[in-house]
C-alpha positions in Angstrom: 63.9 -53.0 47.7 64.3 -49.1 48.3 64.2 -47.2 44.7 65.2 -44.1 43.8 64.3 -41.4 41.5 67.1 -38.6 39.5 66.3 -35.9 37.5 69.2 -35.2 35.4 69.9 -32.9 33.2 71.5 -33.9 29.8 73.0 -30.4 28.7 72.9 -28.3 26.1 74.3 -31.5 23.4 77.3 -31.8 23.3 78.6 -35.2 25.6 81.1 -33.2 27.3 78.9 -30.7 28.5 77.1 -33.6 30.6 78.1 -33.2 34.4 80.0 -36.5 36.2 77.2 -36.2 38.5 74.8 -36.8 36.0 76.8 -39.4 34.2 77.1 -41.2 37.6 73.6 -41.3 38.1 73.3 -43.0 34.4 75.1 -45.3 34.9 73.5 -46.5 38.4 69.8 -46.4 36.3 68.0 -49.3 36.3 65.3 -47.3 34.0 65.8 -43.8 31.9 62.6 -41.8 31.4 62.1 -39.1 29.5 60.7 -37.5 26.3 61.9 -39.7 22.9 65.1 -37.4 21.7 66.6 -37.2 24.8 66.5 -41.0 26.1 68.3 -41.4 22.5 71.0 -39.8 24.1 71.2 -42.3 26.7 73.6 -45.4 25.5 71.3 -48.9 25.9 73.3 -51.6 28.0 72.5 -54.4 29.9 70.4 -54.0 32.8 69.3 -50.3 31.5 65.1 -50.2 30.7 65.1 -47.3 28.6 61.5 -45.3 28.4 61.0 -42.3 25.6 57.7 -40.6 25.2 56.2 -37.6 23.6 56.8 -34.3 24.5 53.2 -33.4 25.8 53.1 -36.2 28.1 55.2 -34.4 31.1 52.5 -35.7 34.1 51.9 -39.3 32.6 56.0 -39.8 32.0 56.0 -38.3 35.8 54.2 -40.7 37.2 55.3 -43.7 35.8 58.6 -42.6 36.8 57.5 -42.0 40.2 55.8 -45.8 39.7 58.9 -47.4 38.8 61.2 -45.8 41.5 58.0 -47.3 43.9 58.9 -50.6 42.5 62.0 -50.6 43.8 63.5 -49.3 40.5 67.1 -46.6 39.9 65.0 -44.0 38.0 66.7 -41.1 36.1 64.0 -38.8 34.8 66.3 -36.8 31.6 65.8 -33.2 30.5 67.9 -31.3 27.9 70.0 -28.6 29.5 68.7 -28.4 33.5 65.7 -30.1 34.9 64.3 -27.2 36.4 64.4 -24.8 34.0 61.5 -25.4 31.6 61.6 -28.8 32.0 60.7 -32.3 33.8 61.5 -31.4 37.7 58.7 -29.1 38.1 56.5 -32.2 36.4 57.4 -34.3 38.6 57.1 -32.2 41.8 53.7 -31.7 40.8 52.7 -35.7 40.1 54.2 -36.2 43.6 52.0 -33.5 45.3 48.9 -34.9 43.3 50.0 -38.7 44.2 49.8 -41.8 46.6 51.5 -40.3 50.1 54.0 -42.5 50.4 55.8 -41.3 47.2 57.2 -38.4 49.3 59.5 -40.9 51.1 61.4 -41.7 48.3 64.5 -40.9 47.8 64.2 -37.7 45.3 67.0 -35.9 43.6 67.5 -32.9 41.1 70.7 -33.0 39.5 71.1 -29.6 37.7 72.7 -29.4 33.3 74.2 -26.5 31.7 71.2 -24.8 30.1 71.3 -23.8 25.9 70.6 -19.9 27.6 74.3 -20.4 29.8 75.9 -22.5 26.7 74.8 -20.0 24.2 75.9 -17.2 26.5 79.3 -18.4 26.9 79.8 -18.6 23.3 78.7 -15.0 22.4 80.6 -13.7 25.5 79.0 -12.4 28.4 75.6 -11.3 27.0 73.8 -12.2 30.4 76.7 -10.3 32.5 74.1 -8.0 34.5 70.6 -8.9 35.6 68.8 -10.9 32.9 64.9 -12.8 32.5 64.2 -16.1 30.5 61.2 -16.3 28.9 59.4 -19.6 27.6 57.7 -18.2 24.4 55.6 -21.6 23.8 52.0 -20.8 24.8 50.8 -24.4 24.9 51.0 -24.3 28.9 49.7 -20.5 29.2 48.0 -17.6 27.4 49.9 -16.1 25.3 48.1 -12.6 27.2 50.3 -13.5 29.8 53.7 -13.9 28.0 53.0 -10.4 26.3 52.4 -8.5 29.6 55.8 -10.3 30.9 58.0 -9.3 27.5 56.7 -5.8 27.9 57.7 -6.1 31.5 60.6 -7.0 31.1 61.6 -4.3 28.2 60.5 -1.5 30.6 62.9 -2.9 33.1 65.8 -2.9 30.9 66.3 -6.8 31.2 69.1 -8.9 29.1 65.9 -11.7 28.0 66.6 -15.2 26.9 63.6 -16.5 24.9 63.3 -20.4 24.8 60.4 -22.0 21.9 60.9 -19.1 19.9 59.5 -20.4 16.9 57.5 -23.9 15.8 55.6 -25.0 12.8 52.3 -24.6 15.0 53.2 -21.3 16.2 54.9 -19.1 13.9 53.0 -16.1 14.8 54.3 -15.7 18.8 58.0 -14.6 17.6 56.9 -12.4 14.7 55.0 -10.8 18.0 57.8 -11.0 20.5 60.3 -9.1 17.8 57.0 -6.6 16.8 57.2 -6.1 21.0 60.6 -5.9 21.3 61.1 -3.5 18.5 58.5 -1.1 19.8 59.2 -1.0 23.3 63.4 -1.1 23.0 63.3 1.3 19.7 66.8 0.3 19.2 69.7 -1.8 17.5 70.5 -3.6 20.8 72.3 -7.3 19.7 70.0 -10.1 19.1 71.7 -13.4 19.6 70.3 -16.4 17.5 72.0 -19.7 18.8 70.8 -22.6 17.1 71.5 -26.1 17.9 74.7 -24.7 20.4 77.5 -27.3 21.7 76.0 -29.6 18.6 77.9 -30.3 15.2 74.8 -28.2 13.3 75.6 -25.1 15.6 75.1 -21.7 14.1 75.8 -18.2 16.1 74.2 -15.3 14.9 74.6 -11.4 16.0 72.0 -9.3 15.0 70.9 -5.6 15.6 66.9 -6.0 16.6 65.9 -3.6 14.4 67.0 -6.5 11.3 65.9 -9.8 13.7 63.2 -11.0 11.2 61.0 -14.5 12.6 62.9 -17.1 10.2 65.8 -16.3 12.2 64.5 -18.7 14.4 63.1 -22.2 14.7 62.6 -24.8 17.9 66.2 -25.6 17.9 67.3 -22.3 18.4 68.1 -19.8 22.1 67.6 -16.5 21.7 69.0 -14.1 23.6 68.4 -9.9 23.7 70.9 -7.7 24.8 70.1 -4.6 27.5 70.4 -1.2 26.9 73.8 -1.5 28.2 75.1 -4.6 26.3 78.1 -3.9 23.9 79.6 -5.4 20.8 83.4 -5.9 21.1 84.2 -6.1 16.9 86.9 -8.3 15.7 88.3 -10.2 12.6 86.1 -13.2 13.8 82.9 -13.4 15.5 82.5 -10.3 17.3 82.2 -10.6 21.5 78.8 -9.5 23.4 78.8 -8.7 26.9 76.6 -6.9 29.0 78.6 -4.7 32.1 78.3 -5.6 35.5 77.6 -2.2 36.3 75.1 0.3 35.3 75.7 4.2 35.0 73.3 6.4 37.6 
C-alpha cells in the first residue's frame, strides 16, 4: 500500500474560511495529526485515526506523521491558518531531511490556509497594501537578540509588520519590548491593529495609534499588525478602514 502525507492548513477559524482543497484532503485522511486544538477542529468519523499533541512537540508529531504515511496510511498533518507560515511544513521538511531515505519518495503535499495576518487584514481594510514583514515574536525557537535586531530592521525600512505570539503568560515582557521598540524607532501615532481571535465568534478588532498600544492589548490569540509611515485611517460612523497605498511618494 502507497501512503500519502498533506499538510493542510485549517485557516484563520472560522469553517468557511477552510479551502475545498483542504476539506478534500480531510475527508480522504486515514489519520489527522497535529497539535491538540486544531485536530479538535477535525470532525471524528469512521475510518478517521485522529492524533493531537502538544504544541512543543513539532519534530516528534513530524515523524510519526511521516511513520504513518510509511505504513501505507492518508496522512493530513493540520496547522491553523497556512502550513508554512510559522507552522508544521517547515517541521516536517526538516524530520524528512533528518530521516530514513526512502521517506523522500512519498507522496508529499503542502496545501496552503488563509493566514490570521491576511484574515485580520481583510477585516481592517488593506493595512498590508504596500510591502510588509511578519514577525514571530515567540522566542522559544530563537534569541530574542535576534528578533530585536529584525524589529529595528524592519522600522528603519518603513515596513507594514505583522507580529504573531505577541503576548503569553510565559513571556509577557517580549511585547512590552516590541511596543518600547516600536515607539522609539517610528516616534509616531501610525495605526496599531489588535485582532484577536479573527473569523471566530470571540473576535475583537481594535485600531489604535502606537503611541496608546499598551502590552494587555494583546494575548496568544491575538494578530497584530503596524501600519507604515504611509498607512491611512479612512474614519467613519463604524469601524474606521486602514489601508496602506500601493505607492510611495519620492
Amino acid at each position: 500500500m502507497t501512503g500519502s502525507l498533506v499538510i493542510a492548513g485549517l485557516g484563520p477559524g472560522a469553517g468557511s474560511l477552510v479551502t475545498p482543497e483542504v476539506t478534500d484532503a480531510l475527508a480522504q485522511a486515514t489519520d489527522v495529526v497535529g497539535y491538540i486544538p486544531y485536530v479538535a477542529r477535525v470532525a471524528a468519523r469512521p475510518g478517521l485515526t485522529l492524533h493531537p499533541s502538544d504544541n512543543r512537540v513539532e519534530i516528534d508529531r513530524s515523524r510519526h506523521a511521516l511513520e504513518l504515511a510509511s505504513a501505507g496510511r492518508h496522512v493530513v498533518v493540520v496547522s491553523s491558518g497556512d502550513p508554512g507560515v510559522f507552522a508544521m511544513a517547515s517541521a516536517v521538511f526538516e524530520a524528512l531531511e533528518a530521516g530514513p531515505a526512502a521517506w523522500r519518495d512519498l507522496d508529499i503535499r503542502v496545501l496552503p490556509g488563509i493566514t490570521a495576518m491576511l484574515a485580520a487584514a481583510a477585516r481592517a481594510g488593506a493595512p498590508l497594501g504596500h510591502d510588509f514583514c511578519a514577525i514571530n515574536l515567540s522566542d522559544n525557537l530563537k534569541p530574542w537578540s535576534l528578533i530585536e535586531k529584525r524589529l529595528r530592521l524592519a522600522a528603519e525600512a518603513d515596513f507594514a509588520m505583522a507580529f504573531y505570539n505577541p503576548r503569553s503568560k510565559s513571556r509577557p515582557e517580549g511585547f512590552t519590548k516590541t511596543l518600547q521598540i516600536l515607539q522609539e524607532s517610528c516616534g509616531d501615532a501610525r495605526p496599531v491593529i489588535f485582532a484577536r481571535a479573527v473569523s471566530t465568534p470571540d473576535e475583537t478588532i481594535r485600531v489604535v495609534p502606537l503611541t496608546e498600544c499598551t502590552p494587555d492589548m494583546a494575548n496568544m490569540r491575538t494578530v497584530v499588525l503596524v501600519g507604515s509611515s504611509t498607512t491611512r485611517i479612512i474614519a467613519r460612523a463604524g469601524a474606521p478602514f486602514v489601508y496602506t497605498p500601493r505607492s510611495v511618494d519620492t
